[in-house]
C-alpha positions in Angstrom: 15.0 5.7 -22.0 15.9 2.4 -20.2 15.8 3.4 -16.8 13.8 5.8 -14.6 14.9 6.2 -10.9 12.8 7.9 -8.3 14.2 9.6 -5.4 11.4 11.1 -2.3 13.3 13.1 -0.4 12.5 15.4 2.7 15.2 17.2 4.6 18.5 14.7 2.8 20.6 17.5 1.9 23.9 15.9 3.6 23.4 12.8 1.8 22.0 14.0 -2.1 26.0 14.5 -3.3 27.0 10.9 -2.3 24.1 9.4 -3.6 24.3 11.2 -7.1 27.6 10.2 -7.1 27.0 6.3 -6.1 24.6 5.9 -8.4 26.5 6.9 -11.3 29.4 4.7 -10.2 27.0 1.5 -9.6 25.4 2.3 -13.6 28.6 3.2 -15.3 28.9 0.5 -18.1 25.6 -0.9 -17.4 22.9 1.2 -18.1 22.7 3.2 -21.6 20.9 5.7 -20.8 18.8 7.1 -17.4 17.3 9.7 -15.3 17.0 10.4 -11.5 13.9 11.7 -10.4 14.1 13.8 -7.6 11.2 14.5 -5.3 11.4 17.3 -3.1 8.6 16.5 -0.6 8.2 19.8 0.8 12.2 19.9 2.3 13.0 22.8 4.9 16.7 22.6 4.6 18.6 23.8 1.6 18.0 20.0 -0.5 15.9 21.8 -3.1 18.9 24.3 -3.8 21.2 21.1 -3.7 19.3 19.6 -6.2 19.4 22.1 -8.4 23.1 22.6 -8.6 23.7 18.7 -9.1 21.2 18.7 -12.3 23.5 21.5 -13.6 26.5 19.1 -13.5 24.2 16.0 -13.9 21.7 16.2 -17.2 20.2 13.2 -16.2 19.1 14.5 -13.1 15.3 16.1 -13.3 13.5 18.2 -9.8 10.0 17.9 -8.9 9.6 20.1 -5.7 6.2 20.4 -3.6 5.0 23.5 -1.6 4.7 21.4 1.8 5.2 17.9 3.2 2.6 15.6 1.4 4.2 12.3 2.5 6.0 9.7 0.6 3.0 8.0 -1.9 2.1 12.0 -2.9 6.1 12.0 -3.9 5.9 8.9 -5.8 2.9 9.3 -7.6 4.2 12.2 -8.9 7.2 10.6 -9.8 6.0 7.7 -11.5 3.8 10.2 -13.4 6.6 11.6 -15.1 9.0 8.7 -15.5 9.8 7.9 -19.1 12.1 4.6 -18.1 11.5 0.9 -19.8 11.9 0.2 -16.4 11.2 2.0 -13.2 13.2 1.7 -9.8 12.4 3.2 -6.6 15.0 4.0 -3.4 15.5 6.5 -0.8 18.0 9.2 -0.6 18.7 8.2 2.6 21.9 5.9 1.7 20.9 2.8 3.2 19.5 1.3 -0.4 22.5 0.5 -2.3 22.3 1.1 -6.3 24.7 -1.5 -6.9 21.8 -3.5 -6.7 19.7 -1.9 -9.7 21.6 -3.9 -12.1 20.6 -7.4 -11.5 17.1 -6.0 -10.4 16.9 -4.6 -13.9 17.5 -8.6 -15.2 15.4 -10.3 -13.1 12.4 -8.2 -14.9 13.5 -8.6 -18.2 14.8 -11.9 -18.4 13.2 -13.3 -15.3 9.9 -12.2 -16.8 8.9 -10.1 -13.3 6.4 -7.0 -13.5 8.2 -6.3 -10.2 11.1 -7.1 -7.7 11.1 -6.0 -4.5 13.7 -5.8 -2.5 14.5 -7.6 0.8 16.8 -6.2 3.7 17.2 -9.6 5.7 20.3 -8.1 7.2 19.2 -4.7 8.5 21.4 -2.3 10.8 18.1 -0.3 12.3 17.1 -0.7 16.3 15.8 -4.0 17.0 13.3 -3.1 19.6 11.7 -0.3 17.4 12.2 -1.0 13.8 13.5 -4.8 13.1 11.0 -6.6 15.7 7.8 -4.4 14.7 9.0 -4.8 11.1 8.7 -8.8 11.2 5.2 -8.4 13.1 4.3 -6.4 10.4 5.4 -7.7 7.3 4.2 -11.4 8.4 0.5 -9.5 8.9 0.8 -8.2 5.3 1.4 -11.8 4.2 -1.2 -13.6 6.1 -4.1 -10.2 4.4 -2.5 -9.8 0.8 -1.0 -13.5 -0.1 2.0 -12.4 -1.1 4.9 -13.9 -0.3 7.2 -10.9 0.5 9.7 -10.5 3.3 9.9 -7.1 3.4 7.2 -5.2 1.5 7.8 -1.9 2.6 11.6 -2.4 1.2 12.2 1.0 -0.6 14.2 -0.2 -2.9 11.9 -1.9 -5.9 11.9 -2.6 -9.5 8.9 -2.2 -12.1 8.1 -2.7 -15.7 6.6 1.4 -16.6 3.5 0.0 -17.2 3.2 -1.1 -13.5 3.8 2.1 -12.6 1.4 3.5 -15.1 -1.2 1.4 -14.0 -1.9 2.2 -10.2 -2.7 5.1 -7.9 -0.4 5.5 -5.0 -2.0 7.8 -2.7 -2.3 8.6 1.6 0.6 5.9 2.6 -0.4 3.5 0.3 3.3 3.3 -0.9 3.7 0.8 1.6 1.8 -1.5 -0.3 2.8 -1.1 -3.8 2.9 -4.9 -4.6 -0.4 -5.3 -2.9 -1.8 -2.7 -5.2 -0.2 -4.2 -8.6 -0.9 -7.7 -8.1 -4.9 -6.5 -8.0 -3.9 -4.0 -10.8 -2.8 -7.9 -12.6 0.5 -7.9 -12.4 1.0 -11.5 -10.7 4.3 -11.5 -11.7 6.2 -10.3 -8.4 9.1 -11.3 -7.6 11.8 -10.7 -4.5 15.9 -9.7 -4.5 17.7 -9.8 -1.2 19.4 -6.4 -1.0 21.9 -5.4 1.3 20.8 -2.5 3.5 23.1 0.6 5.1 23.5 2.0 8.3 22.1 5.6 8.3 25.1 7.9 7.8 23.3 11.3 8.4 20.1 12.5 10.0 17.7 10.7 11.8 14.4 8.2 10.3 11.6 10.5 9.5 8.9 7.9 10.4 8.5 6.7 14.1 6.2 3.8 15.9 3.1 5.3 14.6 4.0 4.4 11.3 3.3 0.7 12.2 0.1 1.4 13.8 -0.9 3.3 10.5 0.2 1.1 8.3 -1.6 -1.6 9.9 -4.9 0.1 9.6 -3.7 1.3 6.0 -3.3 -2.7 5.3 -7.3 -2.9 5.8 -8.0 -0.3 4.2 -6.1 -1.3 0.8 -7.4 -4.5 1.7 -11.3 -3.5 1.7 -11.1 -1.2 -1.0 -9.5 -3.9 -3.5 -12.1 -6.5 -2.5 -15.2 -4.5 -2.3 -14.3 -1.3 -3.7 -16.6 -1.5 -6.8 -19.4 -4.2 -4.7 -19.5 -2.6 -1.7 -23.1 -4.6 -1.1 -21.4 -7.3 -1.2 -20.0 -6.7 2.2 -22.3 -4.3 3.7 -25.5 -6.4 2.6 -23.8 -9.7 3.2 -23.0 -8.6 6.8 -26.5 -6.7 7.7 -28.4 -9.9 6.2 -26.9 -12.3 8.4 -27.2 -9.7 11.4 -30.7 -9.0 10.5 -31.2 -13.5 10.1 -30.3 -14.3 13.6 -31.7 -11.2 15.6 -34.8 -12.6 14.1 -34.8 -15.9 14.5 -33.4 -15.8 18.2 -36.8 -13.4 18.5 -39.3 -16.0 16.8 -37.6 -18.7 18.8 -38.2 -17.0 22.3 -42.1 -15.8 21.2 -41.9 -20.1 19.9 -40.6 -20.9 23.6 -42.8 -18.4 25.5 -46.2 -19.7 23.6 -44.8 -23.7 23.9 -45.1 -23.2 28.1 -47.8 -21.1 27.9 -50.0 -23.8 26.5 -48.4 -26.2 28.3 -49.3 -24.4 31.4 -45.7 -24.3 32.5 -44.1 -21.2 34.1 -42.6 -19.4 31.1 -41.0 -15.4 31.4 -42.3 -12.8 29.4 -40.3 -12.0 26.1 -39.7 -8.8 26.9 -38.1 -9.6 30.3 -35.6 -11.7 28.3 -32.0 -9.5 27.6 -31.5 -12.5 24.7 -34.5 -10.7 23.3 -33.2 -6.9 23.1 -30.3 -8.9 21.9 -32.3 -9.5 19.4 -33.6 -6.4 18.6 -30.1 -4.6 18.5 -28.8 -7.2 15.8 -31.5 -6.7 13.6 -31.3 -3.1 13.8 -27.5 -3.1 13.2 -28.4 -5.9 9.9 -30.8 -2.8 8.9 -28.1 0.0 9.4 -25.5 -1.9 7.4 -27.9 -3.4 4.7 -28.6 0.2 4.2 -25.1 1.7 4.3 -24.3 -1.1 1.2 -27.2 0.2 -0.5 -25.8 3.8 -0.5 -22.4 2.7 -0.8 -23.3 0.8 -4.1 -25.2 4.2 -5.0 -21.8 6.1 -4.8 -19.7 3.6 -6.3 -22.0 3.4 -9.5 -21.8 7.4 -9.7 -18.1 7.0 -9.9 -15.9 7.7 -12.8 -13.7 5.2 -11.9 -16.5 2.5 -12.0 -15.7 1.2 -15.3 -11.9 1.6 -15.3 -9.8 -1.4 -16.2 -6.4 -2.6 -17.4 -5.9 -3.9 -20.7 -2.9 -5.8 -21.2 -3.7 -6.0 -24.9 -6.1 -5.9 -28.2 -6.0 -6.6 -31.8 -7.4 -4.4 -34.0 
């Protein structure tokens, strides 16, 4: 199979017969063989049933359907689960990611060399004050935490090599942050395609402001749990140490000052009337708290089946 394409879809049943219809027109000639993945993410309008007539007319199309709404990385987890392609590509069924552009995506990973190409709406036709102006906030913050160089990370349109695919776990919104999550899976090789983007023809956005706020505190998440997911002490202990070193020493260095006047005969406050000292106190209780926490942290993460889970590009014999 060269090509696997995954669709999430919730509630797109006035759009699923133009897109079907687009895609085949924008492969014809190009691709020898595919299939269309279709994700049903728990749709309440008749999508599912629409789906089902098109793979009767369409063999390449294949149906994964969910009992309820599970959000778009549950979708595409699944979908990259069963995708059989050489290469995989991702887009919405939403019309605004244009298959036309598949083709030369498709190059750029295997000539190119790229595990993945994401793509890049420069030009898009959404609100400015509610989707283009938060979207540049946001993707500039994803650049500054993950040090890639993406315009548009959360582009839905994106190539991969099945092995990147293969190789990570997409889960809560973590979609957002698929390059993120191969680069640290070692797939360095990322690359970018500016893709021209469509107005929406039908329906309305399923994702509103909130998404930003989420997908900011998603971003620290993914963040964290790629850095210190498997050495959590690392950041717990390192943190409680230093929080434990300076409450102390600001305490010896006020009992230092107090007994310095005091044997000098100079007027000197007690320690405990000083707020510098409960200060004090509080830090090294909160270096205690998290010194602990890492301590228990690196108790689960050594319990963990995952613990010893890596990616092996290759091996001889």
């Amino acid at each position: 199979m060269e090509l696997s394409i995954v669709i999430s879809l919730y509630n797109e049943e006035e759009s699923l017969r133009e897109l079907i219809d687009w895609i085949a027109r924008a492969l014809e000639g190009k691709v020898s063989s595919y299939e269309i993945i279709m994700v049903d993410d728990g749709s309440t309008d008749g999508s599912w049933n629409l789906v089902k007539e098109l793979s009767e007319s369409h063999p390449e199309i294949r149906g994964i359907r969910f009992r309820r709404n599970y959000g778009k990385s549950a979708a595409l987890y699944e979908g990259f689960a069963a995708a059989k392609g050489e290469i995989v590509v991702t887009m919405d069924a939403d019309l605004q990611d244009d298959p036309e552009e598949i083709p030369e995506m498709m190059r750029m990973i295997r000539e190119d060399g790229y595990d993945l190409v994401s793509g890049w709406k420069k030009k898009r036709y959404d609100n400015v004050i509610t989707k283009n102006i938060p979207s540049k906030i946001y993707n500039a913050t994803a650049r500054k935490v993950t040090g890639l160089k993406l315009h548009d990370m959360n582009c839905g349109l994106k190539a991969y090599r099945n092995e990147v695919v293969k190789s990570i776990e997409v889960y809560g919104d973590m979609h957002r942050f698929i390059p993120y999550l191969a680069k640290t899976a070692g797939f360095s090789r990322i690359g970018e395609k500016e893709v021209q983007h469509q107005a929406r023809k039908y329906g309305k956005s399923k994702f509103g402001m909130e998404r930003f706020i989420h997908g900011f505190l998603d971003l620290m998440s993914v963040w964290f749990l790629q850095r210190f997911g498997k050495k959590p002490m690392h950041f717990f202990g390192g943190a409680g140490t230093l929080m434990f070193l300076i409450g102390t020493i600001i305490a010896i260095w006020l009992i230092i000052e107090k007994l310095v006047l005091q044997g000098a005969g100079r007027h000197f406050r007690p320690v405990t009337s000083q707020p510098l000292f409960y200060l004090a106190l509080v830090a090294v209780i909160v270096g205690v708290v998290l010194f602990l926490a890492g301590f228990l942290a690196e108790l689960v993460s050594r319990s963990s089946q995952e613990r010893n889970r890596y990616n092996i590009k290759e091996t001889i014999r």
